[in-house]
N, C-alpha and C positions, 0 to 999 in steps of 0.2 A: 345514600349514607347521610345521616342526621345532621352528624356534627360537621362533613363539610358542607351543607347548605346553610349552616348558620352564620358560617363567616364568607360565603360566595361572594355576599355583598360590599363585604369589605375588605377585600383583596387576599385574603388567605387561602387562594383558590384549592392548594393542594394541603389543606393542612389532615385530610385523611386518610390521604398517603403517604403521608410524612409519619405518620400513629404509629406507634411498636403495636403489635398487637402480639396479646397473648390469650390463649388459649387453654382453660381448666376443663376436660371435658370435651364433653357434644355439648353441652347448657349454656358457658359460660365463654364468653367474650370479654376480653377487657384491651380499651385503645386509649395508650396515653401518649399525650400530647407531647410532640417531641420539642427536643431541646431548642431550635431555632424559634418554631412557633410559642414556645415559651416564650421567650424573649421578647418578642415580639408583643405580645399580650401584657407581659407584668410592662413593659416602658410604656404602651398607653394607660395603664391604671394608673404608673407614678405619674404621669401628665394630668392625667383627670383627678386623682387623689391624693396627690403627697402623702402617702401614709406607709405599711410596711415594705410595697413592692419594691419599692428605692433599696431599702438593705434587698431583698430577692433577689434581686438584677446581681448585686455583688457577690451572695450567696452561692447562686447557680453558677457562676464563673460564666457571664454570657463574656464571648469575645469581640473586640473593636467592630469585628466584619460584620457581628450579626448586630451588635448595637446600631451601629449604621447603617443596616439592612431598615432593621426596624422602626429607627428615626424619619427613617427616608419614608417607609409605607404610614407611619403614624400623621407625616407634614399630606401625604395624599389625602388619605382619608380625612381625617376629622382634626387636626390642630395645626395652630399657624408656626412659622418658624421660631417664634420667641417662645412660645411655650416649651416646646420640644426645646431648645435651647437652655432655658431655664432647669427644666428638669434632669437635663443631663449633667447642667452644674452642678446644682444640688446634688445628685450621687457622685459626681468625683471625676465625671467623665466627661471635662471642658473641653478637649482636642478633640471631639469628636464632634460637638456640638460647634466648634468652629470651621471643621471640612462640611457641615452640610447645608452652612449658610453662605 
């Protein structure tokens, strides 16, 4: 499967089994990315980009567990604990950004 070998590498090992998949047909396939793995994805863009994922995060209604699911895999992989820290301030969600440090 395509889309989970894309993130194999960066710990979202099951994000294709996680996919709703729907189905138009015998043709058509369609796998969207589910709600946790969202979360997970827009808070490293709001880390790397301060731009609209920050409203997203609020948007989507991600809840404490998955934000700090996500904080926690985003300090793995690729950002240091202030970053991650910082951007969770900046959306509104400091008590979380204080349990992961």
């Amino acid at each position: 499967d395509q889309l989970t070998c894309i993130f194999v590498d960066n710990g979202l090992l099951r994000l294709g089994e996680r996919a709703e998949v729907r189905r138009y047909g015998d043709r058509l396939t369609v796998r969207l990315i589910s709600h946790y793995d969202q979360v997970h994805l827009k808070l490293k863009a709001a880390i790397s980009r301060e731009g609209p994922d920050a409203g997203d995060i609020t948007e989507i209604g991600a809840t404490e567990k998955e934000l700090t699911a996500a904080a926690r895999w985003c300090l793995e992989h690729w950002y240091s604990i202030e970053a991650i820290k910082g951007a969770l301030e900046r959306i509104g969600y400091g008590e979380i950004a204080e349990r992961i440090g």
